[in-house]
DODO-222534 format. One record per residue (C-alpha): x, y, z. Coordinates in steps of 0.05 Angstrom, whole numbers, plus 5000, padded with zeros to 4 digits. Layout:
% DODO-222534
XYZ ...
***
This chain:
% DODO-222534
729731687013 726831786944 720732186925 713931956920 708732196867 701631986881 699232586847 698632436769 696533016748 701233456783 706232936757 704333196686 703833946695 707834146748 712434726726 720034736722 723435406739 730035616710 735836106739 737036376680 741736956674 738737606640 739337526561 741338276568 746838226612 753138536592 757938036593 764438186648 771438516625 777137976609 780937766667 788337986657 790237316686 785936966626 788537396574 792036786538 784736306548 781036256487 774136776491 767736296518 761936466505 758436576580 753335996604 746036216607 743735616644 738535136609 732235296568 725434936575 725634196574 720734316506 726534736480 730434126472 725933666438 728133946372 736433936380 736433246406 732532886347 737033316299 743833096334 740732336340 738932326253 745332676232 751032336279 748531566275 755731256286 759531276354 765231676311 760832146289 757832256359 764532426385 766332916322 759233326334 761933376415 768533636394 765834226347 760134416395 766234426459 770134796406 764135296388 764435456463 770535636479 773734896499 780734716484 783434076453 788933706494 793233076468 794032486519 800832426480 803433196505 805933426562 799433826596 804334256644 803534886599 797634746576 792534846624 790335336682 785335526727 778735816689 780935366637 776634886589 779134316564 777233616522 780633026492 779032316455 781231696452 779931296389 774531776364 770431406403 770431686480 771032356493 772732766562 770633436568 772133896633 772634596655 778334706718 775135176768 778535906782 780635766852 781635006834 788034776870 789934066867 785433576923 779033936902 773833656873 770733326809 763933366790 762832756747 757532566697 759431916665 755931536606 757231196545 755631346471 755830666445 750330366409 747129646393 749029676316 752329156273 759229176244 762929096185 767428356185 774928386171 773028106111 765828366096 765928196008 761227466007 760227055948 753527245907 747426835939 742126665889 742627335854 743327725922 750228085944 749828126017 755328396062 758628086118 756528496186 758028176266 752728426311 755228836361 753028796430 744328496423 744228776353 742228396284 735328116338 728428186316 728128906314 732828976253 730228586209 726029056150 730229626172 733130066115 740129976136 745330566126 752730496138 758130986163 764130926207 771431146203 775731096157 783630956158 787431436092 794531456078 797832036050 801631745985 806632396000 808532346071 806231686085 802131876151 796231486164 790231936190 782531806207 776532146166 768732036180 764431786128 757331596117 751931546061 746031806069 741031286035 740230656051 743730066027 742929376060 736529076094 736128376125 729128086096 723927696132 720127046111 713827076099 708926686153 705926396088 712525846095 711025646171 715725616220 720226136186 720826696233 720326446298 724226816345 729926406347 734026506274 741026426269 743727056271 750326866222 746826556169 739326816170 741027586195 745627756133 743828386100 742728516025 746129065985 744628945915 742628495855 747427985817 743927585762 750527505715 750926705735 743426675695 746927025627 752826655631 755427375630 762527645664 760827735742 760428475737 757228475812 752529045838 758029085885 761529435826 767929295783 775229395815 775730105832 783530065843 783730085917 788929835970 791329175955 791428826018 783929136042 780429315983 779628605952 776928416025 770128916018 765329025967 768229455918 762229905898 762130075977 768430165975 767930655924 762130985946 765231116020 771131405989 766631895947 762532016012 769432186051 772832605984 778432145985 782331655928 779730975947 787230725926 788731085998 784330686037 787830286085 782130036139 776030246169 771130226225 763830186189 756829986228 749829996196 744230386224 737830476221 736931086167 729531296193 729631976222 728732146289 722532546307 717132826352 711132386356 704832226394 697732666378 701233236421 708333046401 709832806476 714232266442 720832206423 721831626363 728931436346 734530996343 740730976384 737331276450 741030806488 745331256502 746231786463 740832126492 744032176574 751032276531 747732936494 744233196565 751033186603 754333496558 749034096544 748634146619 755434196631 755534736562 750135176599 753735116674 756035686700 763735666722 766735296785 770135616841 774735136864 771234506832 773034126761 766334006721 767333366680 764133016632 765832256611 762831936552 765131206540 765730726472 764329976490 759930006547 755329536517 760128946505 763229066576 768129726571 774029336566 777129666513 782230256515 776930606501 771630336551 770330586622 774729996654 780330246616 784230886644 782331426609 778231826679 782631686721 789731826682 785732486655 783832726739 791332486763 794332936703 791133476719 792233396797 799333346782 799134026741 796134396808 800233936865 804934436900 810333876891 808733566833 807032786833 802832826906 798832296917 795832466972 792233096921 790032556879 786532136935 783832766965 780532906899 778132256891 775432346964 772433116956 768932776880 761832476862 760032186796 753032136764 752631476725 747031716675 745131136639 737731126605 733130706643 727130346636 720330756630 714430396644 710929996596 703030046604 702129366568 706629076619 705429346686 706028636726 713928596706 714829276741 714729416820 709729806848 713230546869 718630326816 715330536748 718831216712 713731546671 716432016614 716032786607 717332766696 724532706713 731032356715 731231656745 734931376796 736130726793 737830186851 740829456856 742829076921 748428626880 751329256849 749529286784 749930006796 753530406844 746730826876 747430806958 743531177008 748731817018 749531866938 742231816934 741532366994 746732776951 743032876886 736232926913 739533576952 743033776886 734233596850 731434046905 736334626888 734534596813 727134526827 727833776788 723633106801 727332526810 723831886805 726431196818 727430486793 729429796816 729029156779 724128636804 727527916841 724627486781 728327926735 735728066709 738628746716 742529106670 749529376684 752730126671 759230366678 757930696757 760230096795 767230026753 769030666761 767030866815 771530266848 777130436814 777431216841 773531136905 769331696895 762131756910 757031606856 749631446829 746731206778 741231656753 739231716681 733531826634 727931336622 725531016545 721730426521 723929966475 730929826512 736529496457 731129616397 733129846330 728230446348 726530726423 722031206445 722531736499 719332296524 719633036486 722333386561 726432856567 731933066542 731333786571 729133516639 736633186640 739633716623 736134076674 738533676729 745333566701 746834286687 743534426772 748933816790 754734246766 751834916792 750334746858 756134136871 760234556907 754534836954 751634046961 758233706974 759934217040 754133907060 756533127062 762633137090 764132427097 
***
């Protein structure tokens, strides 16, 4: 059922070949039917998985934040021809066959797809589903705290495993979203801001004082960052904090935050501070990511988990060529790491409404159900979730046959109590759709001894009844401040993602049941 690689060296060298369509090719004459489409730039199909390296620690240093993440999707759909829809319009005139399409919800999840040219409503979807969330720590209601032996510190919440050992002696930077009110109209709209130097670190004790850092700190009291220096209580001087003075903000929030970083995110954004009504900020770690290892084989960076299956799908689907009578999808979900319960989370509606809307745009009669369950029926959904690589100083807490190496291939990954939705058709289905793209897949499974993680497969693929595995990208350093994964990495999933949409059509007149 899944492949076998007793061969380490031809693990390491073997050769990926792309279908790659002539760079000289003249591009084909506008369809008079498309004439009111945007012009799309026409898919090449994927580079080498080296080609990739480069892009991907770029995208993972400059978009840190989950809103940011979601901004750099929406210019690169928009680069290629993709058109924005609003869940709060009426999509009836909106779209067509041959058409490409993505929307948001809460700058934080995005859903990009591209309707086939012979779509008609019961086809269909080709799903790659992941989440874009990150372990980070974020910014209290009230985040301002009373100086602290000379120390401001700022008032953060870990989110999801965040503020554990890993962050600790981390230069800390902060960004997020930011709530502005126009003082002329009155409308309330979002902007992105971040600075781009460090301000906050959470210090360690030194081992000279004992039993100081021993794994177990309190993560409310012993975990709060520093963001500047406050010695006015030794001078008997006015408290003129190195949070700053009053910078004249919003009444009812900007008393609640530091004022200097309130200031300084309103600089960063171009905006009065006055007009500040809320925001979404998290810290992150400001170290760049890069290429490392003696023959750069590495990837080093933060936020892997999961930006890096997130930025694969969506390059594969970006260098796909287009569907017949198929929808290629892409889902990328906020939340997934405190249990994607949240309007914005993979247990809330956003798939499914987005597939029934636009199966009610192609239905003959309008509102068929029975389209919608067929396409539910004729779908499959990739859950790519990163995974874990295997650690050589740790080889007993892996199963033998069940240890990804880097730089090989996308992992699929397997769980009897359903921690992911993997079965032994879905399993049969990709490997076709690997074969097809000349891709490795390799394969893990948690030992009995051991907990397994969760991804967001099982919820939604329960909730459309379509077919569906989880197969994503391995790293070390799971839910660290900094991960590490391999340089083809990235390109090997885009490799396979980008053969997944290609060839879905072909593969899925294959399983017809």
């Amino acid at each position: 059922m899944f492949p076998r690689f007793n061969d380490a060296e031809d693990i390491m060298t073997r050769k990926l070949v792309y279908a790659a369509a002539p760079a000289t090719a003249p591009a084909p004459a506008p369809m008079a039917t498309q004439a009111a489409l945007p012009t799309r730039p026409r898919a090449q199909g994927p580079g080498s998985p080296e080609s990739y390296a480069e892009p991907f620690t770029s995208f993972l240093t400059e978009n840190p934040t989950v809103f940011h993440t979601v901004d750099y999707f929406t210019k690169k759909l928009t680069d290629a021809g993709y058109s924005k829809l609003s869940e709060r319009s009426s999509w009836s005139s909106e779209i067509r066959k041959g058409g490409k399409y993505f929307l948001e919800r809460n700058g934080s999840s995005i859903i990009a797809f591209a309707i086939g040219s012979d779509y008609k409503s019961g086809d269909g979807v080709a799903i790659i589903a992941s989440h874009i969330d990150a372990l980070t720590a974020r910014l209290k209601p009230v985040s301002k705290k009373d100086t602290k032996a000379g120390y401001e510190q700022l008032g953060v919440a870990q989110y999801a495993g965040a503020l554990n050992s890993t962050w600790w002696d981390r230069d800390l930077g902060v960004g997020g979203k930011i709530l502005v009110k126009d003082p002329q109209t009155g409308k309330v709209t979002p902007k992105l801001a971040k600075l781009d130097y460090p301000i906050a670190r959470i210090p360690t004790l030194a081992p000279h004082f004992g039993s100081g850092m021993t794994g177990t700190n309190n993560r409310e009291t012993q975990a709060v960052p520093i963001i500047g220096v406050n010695n006015s209580d030794l001078f008997g001087t006015k408290e003129a904090t190195a949070s700053g003075s009053s910078n004249g903000g919003n009444y009812t929030f900007a008393p609640t935050q530091p004022p200097a970083l309130v200031s300084a995110i309103a600089a960063a954004a171009s905006v009065d501070p006055k007009n500040i009504v809320n925001w979404e900020l998290e810290l992150f770690d400001t170290q760049p990511a890069q290429l490392g290892g003696l023959n750069k084989d590495f990837i080093f960076g933060g936020r892997i988990d999961d930006k890096l299956c997130s930025w694969s799908a969506i390059e594969g689907l970006l260098a796909a060529p287009e569907a017949k009578s198929a929808i290629n999808l892409v889902a990328l979900f906020d939340d997934e790491e405190i249990g994607s319960l949240l309007r914005q989370g993979a247990k809330g509606n956003f798939l499914p409404s987005t597939i029934e809307r636009v199966s009610e745009v192609f239905a003959p009669l309008g509102n068929d159900r029975d389209a919608l369950n067929r396409t539910y029926a004729n779908s499959f959904m990739v859950s790519a979730d990163v995974t874990h690589a295997v650690n050589p100083n740790f080889l007993g807490d892996y199963l033998d046959q069940h240890a990804p190496r880097l730089n090989v291939g996308v992992v699929v990954s397997g769980d009897s109590n359903g921690h992911v939705t993997t079965d032994a058709v879905s399993t049969a289905f990709l490997q076709r759709v690997a074969e097809l793209s000349d891709a490795k897949l390799q394969v893990f499974q948690i030992r009995n001894d051991s907990r397994s993680g969760g991804t967001v497969g099982p919820m939604l693929s329960s909730a459309m009844g379509v077919r569906a595995i989880d197969a994503g990208i391995p790293q070390l350093s799971m839910h660290s401040i900094r991960a590490t994964t391999g340089s083809k990495d990235p390109g090997l999933g885009v490799q396979l993602f980008h053969g997944f949409f290609k060839h879905f059509e072909t593969v899925n007149s294959e399983f017809d049941f």
